[in-house]
N, C-alpha and C positions, 0 to 999 in steps of 0.2 A: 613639778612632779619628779619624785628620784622612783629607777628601776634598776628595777630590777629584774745601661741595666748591665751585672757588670754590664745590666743591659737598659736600665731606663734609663733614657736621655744620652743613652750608651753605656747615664750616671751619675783693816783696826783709826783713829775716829771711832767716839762711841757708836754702841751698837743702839739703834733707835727705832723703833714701827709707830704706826699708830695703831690707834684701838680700834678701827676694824680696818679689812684691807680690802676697804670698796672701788679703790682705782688707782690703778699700779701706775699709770700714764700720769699720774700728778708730783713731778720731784719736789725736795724731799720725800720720798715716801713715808717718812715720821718725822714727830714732831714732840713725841713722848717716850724721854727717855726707859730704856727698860736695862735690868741685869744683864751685863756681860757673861757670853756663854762660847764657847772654844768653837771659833771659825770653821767652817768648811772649809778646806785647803784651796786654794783659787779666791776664795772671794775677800778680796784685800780692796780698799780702800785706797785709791794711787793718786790722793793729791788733793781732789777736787769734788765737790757735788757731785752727785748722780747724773747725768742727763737726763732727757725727757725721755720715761718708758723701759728703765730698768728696771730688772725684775728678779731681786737674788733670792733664793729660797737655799734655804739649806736642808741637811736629816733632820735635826733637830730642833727646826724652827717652830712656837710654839702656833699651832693651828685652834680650833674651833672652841668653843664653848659648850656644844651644844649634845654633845655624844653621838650623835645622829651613825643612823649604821646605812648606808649607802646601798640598796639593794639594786635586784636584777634578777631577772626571771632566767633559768636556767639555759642555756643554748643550746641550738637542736643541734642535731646530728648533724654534721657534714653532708651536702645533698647539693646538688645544681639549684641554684638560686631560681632561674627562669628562663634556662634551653641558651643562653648566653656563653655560659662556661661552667667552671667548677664552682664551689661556694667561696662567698666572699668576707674575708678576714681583713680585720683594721688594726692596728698596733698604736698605743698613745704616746708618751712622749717617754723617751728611753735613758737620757742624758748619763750614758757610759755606764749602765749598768749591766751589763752581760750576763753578770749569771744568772739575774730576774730576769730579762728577759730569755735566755735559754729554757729556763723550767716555764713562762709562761706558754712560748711559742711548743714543749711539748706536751704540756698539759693538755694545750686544746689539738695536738696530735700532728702538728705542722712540723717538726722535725723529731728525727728519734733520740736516742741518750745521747751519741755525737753530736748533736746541732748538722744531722744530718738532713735534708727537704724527703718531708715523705709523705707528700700531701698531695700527689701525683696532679690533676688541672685545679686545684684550689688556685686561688685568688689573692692574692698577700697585699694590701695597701701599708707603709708608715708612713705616721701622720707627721715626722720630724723631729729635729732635737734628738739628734744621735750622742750629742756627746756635751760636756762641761760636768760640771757639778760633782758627777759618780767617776768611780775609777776605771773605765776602761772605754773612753767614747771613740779610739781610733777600732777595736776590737768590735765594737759594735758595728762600725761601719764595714769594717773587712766580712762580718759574718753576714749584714746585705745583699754587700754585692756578691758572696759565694752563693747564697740561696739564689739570687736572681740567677744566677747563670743553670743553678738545679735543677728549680722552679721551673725554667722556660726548655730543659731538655723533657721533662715529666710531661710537659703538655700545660704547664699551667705559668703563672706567672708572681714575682716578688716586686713591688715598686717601692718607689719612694716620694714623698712632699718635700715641701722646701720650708726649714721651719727657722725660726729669725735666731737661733743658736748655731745654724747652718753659715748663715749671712754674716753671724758674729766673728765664726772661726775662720772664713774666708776673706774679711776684712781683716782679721789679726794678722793674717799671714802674708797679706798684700800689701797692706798699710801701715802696721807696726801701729808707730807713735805719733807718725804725722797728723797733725791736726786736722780737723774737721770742722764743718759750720754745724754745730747739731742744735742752732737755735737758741740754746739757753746757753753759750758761751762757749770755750774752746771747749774738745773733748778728741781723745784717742780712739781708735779701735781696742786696741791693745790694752787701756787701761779701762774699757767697759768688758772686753773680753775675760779680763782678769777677776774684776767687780761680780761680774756672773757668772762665776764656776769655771774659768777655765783653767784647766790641768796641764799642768806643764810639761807632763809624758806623752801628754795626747799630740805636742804642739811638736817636739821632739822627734815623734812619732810618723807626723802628715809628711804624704809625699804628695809626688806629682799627679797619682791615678787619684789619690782623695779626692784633690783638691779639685780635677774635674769631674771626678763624677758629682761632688756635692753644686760646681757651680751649673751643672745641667739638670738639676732636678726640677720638675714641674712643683706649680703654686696651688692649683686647683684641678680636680678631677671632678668628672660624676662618676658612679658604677651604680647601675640598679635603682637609679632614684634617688642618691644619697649622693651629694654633693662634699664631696671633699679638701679640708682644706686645714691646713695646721692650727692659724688664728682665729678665734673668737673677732672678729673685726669686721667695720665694712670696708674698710682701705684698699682692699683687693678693687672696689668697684673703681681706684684712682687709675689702675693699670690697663683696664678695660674693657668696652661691652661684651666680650666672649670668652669664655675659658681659651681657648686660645691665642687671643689676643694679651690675655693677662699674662700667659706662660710665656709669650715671644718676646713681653714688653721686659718681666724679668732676665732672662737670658740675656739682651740685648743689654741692660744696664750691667748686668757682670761681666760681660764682654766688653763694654766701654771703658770699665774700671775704671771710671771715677770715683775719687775717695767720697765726694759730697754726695752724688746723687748713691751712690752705694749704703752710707749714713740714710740718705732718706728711707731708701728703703726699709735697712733693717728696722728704722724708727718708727716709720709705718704699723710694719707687720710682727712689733712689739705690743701694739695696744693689743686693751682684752675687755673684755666683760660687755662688750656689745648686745649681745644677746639675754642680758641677765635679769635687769629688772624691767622698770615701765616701759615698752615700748622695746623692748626685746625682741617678741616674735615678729611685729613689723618690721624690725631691723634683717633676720632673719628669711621673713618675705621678698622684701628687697632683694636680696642676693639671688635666691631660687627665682628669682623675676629674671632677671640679667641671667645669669645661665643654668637655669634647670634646676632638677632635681626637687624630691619628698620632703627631704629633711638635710639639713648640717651636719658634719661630723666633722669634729674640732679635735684638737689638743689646744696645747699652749700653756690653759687657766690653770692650776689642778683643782680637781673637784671638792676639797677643804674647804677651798678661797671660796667655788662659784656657791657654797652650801651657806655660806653665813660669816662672820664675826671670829675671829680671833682668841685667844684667852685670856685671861683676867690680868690688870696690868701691876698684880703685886708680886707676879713670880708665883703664886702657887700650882698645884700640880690641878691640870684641867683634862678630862680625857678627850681621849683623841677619836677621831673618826675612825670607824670602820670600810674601809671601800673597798667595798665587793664587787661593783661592775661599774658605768658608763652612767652615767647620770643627764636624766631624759626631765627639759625644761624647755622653760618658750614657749609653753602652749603644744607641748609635746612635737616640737619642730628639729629641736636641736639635742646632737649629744654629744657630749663630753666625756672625750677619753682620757685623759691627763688624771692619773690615779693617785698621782703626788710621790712618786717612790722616792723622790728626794727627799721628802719630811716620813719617811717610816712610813708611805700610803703603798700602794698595788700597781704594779706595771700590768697593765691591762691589753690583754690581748682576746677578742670577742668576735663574732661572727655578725653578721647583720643578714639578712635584716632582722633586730631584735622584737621579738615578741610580745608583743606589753600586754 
């Protein structure tokens, strides 16, 4: 069905896809060749295969077949969810794009023309993937942690997810080039970092406060029924039986900084499309079984990917999806916020809980 902190934690090789891009967890992820088209800056090719569970998307990468226009029933007003707090806001995946996300976060009235918090006890979840791909993901992150600290003087609060773009740029920074066991043979941090958008100002950029607030970020939350969590995946259920448990078991491995188990991580909470086809909502089930919650709310996929098929593989011009909001599947269990603003899709930023 489609519808329509400074304070958390304190904080080239041809170009190839396949004909549809039913599962990003299987390298190569093509095997048919297509027309060469002008990289995304970061995503360079450094040597070697893929590893297992890369996932580069560019602007201009071609997406769907199908035109399909992506709806969403309009969001209410801003109002106290249920005597809990303020209303609750979810953010999809942002991958350094700033000035989308500024117009979206003031459209729905969360900050003013400054990127000012004026959302007095609103509720702000991001679901992760602050940065790679777009131009400005340390900028992203700075403007986080300023609302968290807004947000929590207002009476209300800004968090954040830990989303495996997170794990990426943390592992580039800690790891560089040293090799890794990633399974399917030798592999960098540094030259997967590169592989998926990462921008060389952002790296330039990282200091010491980033780099701990991104390695303190929680993996899963609930708020309201709505179980939260960057990935489409059940790999979270590897970490353990409780949202807390999972969030301590994270922590604890970035703290240990191990290059391999750091790799496993991020290799984990790479996969996607769990919830998508046969057996989707029981997958789904599963997780809200182990810790709570109505429904899923993801990023990670973008909603092009989780909607269908690709476009035609002689290069002609196919149109593109429309995405207008959060796309509700699974037996109306799960929804996806990942609007694709990488491929020319919508940084989405929505209130829950959404009205179907």
């Amino acid at each position: 069905m489609v519808e329509g902190s400074m304070t958390q934690g304190a904080g080239q090789e041809p170009v190839v896809r396949t004909a549809t891009l039913r599962d990003f967890r299987v390298p190569p992820y093509a095997q048919v060749p297509m027309e060469p088209h002008p990289p995304h800056p970061g995503n360079v090719v450094v040597g070697e295969e893929p590893p297992e569970g890369y996932t580069p998307t560019e602007r201009d990468l071609p997406v769907i077949n199908r035109g399909d226009t992506v709806q969403v029933q309009a969001v209410p007003e801003a109002r106290a969810s249920d005597g809990s707090g303020g209303p609750l806001y979810v953010v999809g995946d942002v991958h350094g794009y700033l000035d989308e996300l500024l117009g979206a976060l003031h459209q729905q009235g969360l900050v003013d023309a400054d990127g000012r918090w004026t959302a007095g006890n609103a509720r702000l979840w991001f679901l992760g993937d602050f940065t790679d791909r777009g131009p400005d993901g340390i900028g992203v992150i700075d403007l986080v942690m300023r609302l968290s600290a807004e947000a929590a003087a207002a009476g209300g609060y800004c968090k954040a997810l830990m989303g495996n773009h997170e794990l990426l740029l943390l592992g580039a920074k800690r790891f560089g080039d040293a090799p890794v066991n990633s399974g399917a043979g030798t592999a960098t941090f540094q030259a997967a970092w590169l592989l998926n958008g990462g921008q060389k100002t952002d790296m330039e950029r990282l200091q010491d406060v980033h780099l701990q607030w991104m390695s303190r970020l929680d993996a899963v939350v609930e708020e309201d029924g709505h179980l939260l969590m960057h990935s489409d995946t059940t790999a979270y259920l590897d970490y353990g039986s409780t949202i807390e448990d999972v969030n301590d078991t994270v922590h604890a491995i970035l703290t240990r900084n191990d290059a391999d188990e750091c790799w496993d991580l991020f290799r984990k909470l790479t996969k996607r499309f769990a919830f998508r086809d046969e057996g989707g909502a029981q997958a789904v089930r599963e997780l809200m079984a182990t810790y709570g919650g109505e429904r899923v709310v993801h990023g990670h996929s973008p909603i092009p990917y989780l909607l269908g098929e690709v476009g035609s593989e002689d290069g002609e011009d196919v149109p593109r999806p429309v995405v207008d909001g959060p796309h509700v599947y699974a037996e109306g269990l799960a929804i996806a916020m990942d609007g694709g603003v990488t491929m020319a899709g919508k940084l989405l930023v929505v209130q829950l809980p959404l009205h179907d």
